[in-house]
Phi, psi and omega in degrees: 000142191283133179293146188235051181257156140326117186305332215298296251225063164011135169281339168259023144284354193295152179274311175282024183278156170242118177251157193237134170324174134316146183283152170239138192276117185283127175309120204304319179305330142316294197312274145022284166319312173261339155323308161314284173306345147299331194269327177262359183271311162295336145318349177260322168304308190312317194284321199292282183345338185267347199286289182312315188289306186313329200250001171249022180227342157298299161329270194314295172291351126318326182264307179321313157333310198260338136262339147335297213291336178273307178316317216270321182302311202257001155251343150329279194306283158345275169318316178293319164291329194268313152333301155307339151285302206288327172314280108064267214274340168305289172319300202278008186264351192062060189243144148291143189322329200267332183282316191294352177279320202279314194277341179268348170076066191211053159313318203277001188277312198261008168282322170277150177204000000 
């Protein structure tokens, strides 16, 4: 590979060149030592992560739980609000409840109960 330093400029006079030291030689037992500790801090990440999804994913079906159970609330609710206007609207018309069902056409307010 072709050198790409500029001629015009040394590289050690250039303002970014860097010289950098000699490497200094590490005791294979450091060495060892921080290999191990890298090797076990991912095996610790690895186990905690399965730990966390699991107990976030407990979560996460809890909350789907629990929005069901409010929509199922708030039509619930609905229906119950709309039942009361037809009722309401019944009253002031003077109809009984069996005729004012048939007629106002909301049979489907009063089969859930």
């Amino acid at each position: 590979m072709a050198d790409v330093w500029p001629k015009t400029v040394p590289k050690e006079q250039h303002p970014f060149y860097v010289l950098h030291p000699e490497p200094i030689r590490i005791s294979p037992l450091l060495r060892f030592a921080r290999w191990s500790a890298l090797g076990l801090g991912i095996v610790y990440g690895f186990v905690r992560l399965r730990m966390v999804s699991k107990y976030h994913a407990d979560i996460r079906e809890w909350e789907v739980q629990k929005t069901i159970h409010k929509k199922d609330a708030d039509k619930k609710e609905s229906l119950r609000v709309l039942r009361e206007q037809n009722e309401w609207i019944m009253k002031i018309t003077d109809m009984n409840l069996e005729e004012g069902k048939s007629q106002l056409g909301v049979e489907h307010l009063y089969d859930l109960k």
